[in-house]
Residue, then its C-alpha position, 0 to 999 in steps of 0.5 A: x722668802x722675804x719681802x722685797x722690791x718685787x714681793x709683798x706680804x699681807x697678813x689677812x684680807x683686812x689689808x687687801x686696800x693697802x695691797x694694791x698699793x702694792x701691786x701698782x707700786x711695784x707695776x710702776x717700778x718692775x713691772x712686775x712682783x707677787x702678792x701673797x695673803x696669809x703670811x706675816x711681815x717677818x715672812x711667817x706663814x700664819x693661814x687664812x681662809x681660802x675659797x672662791x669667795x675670798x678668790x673672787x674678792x681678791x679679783x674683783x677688788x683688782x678689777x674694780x681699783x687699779x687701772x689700766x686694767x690687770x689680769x693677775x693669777x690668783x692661786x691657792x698656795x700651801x705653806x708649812x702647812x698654812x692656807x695662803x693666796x699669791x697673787x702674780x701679776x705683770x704689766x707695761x702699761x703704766x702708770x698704774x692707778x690704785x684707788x685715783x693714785x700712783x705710787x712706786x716700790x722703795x725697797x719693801x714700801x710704797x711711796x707715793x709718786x711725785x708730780x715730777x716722777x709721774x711725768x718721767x713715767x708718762x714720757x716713758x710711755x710715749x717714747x715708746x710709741x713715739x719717738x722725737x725724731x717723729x714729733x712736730x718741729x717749732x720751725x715752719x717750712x721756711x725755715x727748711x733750707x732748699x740747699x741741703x734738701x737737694x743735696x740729700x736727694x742727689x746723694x740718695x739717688x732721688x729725683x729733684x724736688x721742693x722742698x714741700x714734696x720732698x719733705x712729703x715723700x719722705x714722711x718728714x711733713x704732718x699736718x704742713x708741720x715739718x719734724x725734728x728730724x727734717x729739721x736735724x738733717x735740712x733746717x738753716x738751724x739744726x738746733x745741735x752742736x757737736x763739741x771737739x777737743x785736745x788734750x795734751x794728756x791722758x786728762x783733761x787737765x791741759x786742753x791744746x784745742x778745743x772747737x764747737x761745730x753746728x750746722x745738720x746731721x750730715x754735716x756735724x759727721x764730717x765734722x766728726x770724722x774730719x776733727x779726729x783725722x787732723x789730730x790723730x798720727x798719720x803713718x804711710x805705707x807703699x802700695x805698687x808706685x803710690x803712697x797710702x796714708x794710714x791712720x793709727x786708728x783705723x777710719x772705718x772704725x772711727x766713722x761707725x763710732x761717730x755715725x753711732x752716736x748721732x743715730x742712736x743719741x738722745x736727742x730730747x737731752x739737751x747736751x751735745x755730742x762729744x769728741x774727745x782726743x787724749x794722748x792714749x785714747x779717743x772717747x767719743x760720747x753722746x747723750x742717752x745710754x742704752x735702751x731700756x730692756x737692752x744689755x750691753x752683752x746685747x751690743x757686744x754680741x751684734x747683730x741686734x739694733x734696737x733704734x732710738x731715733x728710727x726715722x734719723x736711721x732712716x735717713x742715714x740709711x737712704x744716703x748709706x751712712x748706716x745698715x738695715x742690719x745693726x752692724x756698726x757696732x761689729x764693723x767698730x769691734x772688727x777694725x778695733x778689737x780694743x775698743x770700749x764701750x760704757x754707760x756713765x752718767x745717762x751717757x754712752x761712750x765708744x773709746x776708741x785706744x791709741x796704739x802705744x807707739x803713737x804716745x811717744x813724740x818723735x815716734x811716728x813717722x811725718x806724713x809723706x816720710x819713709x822710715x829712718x834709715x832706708x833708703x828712700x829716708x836718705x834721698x828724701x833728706x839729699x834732695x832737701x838738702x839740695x833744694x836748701x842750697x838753691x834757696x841761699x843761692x838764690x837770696x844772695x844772687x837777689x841781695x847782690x843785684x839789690x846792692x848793684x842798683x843802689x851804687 
């Protein structure tokens, strides 16, 4: 046994001070680790000891020093024959506080915690009860447009309603304070932009096009979706008598994808959400990775929707863009088997591959076009042909009248 992150060793109650050092510093880190009394740096067990005296002062000492409260397990152990004390402990309430201060676990020290990395735990903390979507908006209730209030109701089946009562009903209002996530889906301003681009090849090296949108939540993902469709291959198949566009990317797959990374962004990070288009891939990336305490074997498996924004989900649920249930990211692996998913850099993308026969140009057939060589393809290019003609006819008809007027 060595110490680490999560264990540390004392030799004798004389540094029983500097280990609830310890123990805070790894709450602050871990939340969790182990204490044990009676065992040397090196991981010697030298003895000490043991009885409900030097028990009791091990617990009155945690009582008495660290806060929030703790309730540790304090046992006698033997080790090669030496009596010891181990102390175990969890918690997730911190920042934890040894003797008025804070401190983290840095490999198998104690750092002191700065100002800046105290209020990241704070944050943490308060996230957890309190996510953004529900915190008070810097705007006013003027600055809620009337427009897209009504619109939401109606396509959410709602009566019709000021803004005010509409706001109310739907929890978005506290103390006449409209939230972030009024603002998100009804403010003149959403204060978020979605970021769009093409390149012309498997980097980033050579941009095509390139275009930021803004305006609220629902409208940024039709923007999405509607950027996407317009550079991506569109195939055709024949159902009965009519004609059906296909995508090489199935569109269920791509709106799951978008609508994932609007919900379950971090919106409190001020970057946008991002689509970008490759030759042999689209990669569609949003601010936030996942939730603390959640794998990505958790996302794969499904069914487990652990929400960022609960309130945006809610939202977007009433106008059935998203489930109660979680299964965007089954229904994007269903109709995109291929599909990647990654963290990098505090950021979640959804890749979303382009069938190999979409990277060659001339490959893919131009939409309202059968395939070459049918027979559909040859009266397709007769009746072109056809209406070519009668265009030149027409133009040298028009000239030769022009020309009998001048004489």
């Amino acid at each position: 046994m060595t110490e680490s992150e999560t264990i540390e060793f004392k030799k004798s109650l004389a540094e029983l001070s500097e280990g609830l050092v310890s123990i805070v510093a790894m709450l602050n880190k871990h939340g969790r680790g182990e204490l044990w009394f009676g065992i040397k740096n090196d991981g010697t067990p030298v003895g000490m000891e043991v009885n409900d005296t030097t028990l009791r002062k091990v617990s009155q000492a945690i009582a008495a020093h660290i806060e929030p409260k703790l309730y540790p397990d304090i046992t006698a152990e033997t080790l090669q024959n030496k009596q010891c004390i181990r102390v175990t402990f969890s918690g997730h309430d911190g920042p934890y506080y040894a003797h008025g201060r804070a401190y983290k676990r840095v490999s198998d020290e104690d750092r002191k915690l700065s100002a800046r990395e105290l209020e990241n735990i704070i944050l943490q903390k308060n996230r957890a009860y309190k996510g953004w979507d529900a915190e008070p908006a810097s705007i006013k209730l003027s600055a809620i447009d009337t427009g897209r209030v009504s619109r939401f109701l109606k396509r959410a089946g709602l009566p019709e309603a000021k803004p005010r009562e509409a706001l109310e009903k739907l929890d978005l209002i506290l103390d006449r304070q409209p939230l972030n996530a009024a603002r998100l889906f009804f403010g003149k301003t959403s204060g978020h932009r979605l970021r769009c681009a093409l390149f012309a090849g498997t980097t980033s090296a050579t941009i095509l096009d390139q275009h930021d949108f803004e305006g609220d939540i629902l409208a940024l993902i039709e923007d999405a979706q509607r950027y996407i469709l317009q550079n991506i291959h569109i195939g055709m198949r024949v159902e009965g008598l009519e004609r059906v566009e296909v995508p090489e990317i199935h569109p269920e797959a791509i709106r799951e994808a978008v609508i994932n990374a609007f919900c379950h962004r971090d919106y409190r990070d001020p970057d946008d959400v991002q689509i970008a288009i490759f030759k042999d891939r689209i990669e569609i990336r949003n601010p936030g990775g996942l939730l603390e305490g959640m794998s990505m074997d958790d996302l794969l498996r499904g069914n487990l929707s652990r929400r960022r924004n609960p309130i945006v989900a809610e939202l977007l649920r009433r106008v059935k863009l998203v489930e109660a249930w979680g299964r965007g990211i089954p229904l994007i692996l269903e109709r995109a088997p291929q599909v990647q998913f990654e963290e990098r850099a505090d950021r979640f993308i959804t890749t979303l591959p382009r069938p190999p026969e979409t990277r060659k140009q001339g490959s893919v057939k131009k939409v309202g076009e059968n395939p070459p060589g049918t027979k559909r393809n040859r009266q397709q290019k007769r009746r072109r042909k056809r209406r070519r003609k009668r265009r030149r006819k027409r133009r040298r008809k028009s000239s030769s009248r022009c020309s009998k007027t001048t004489h």
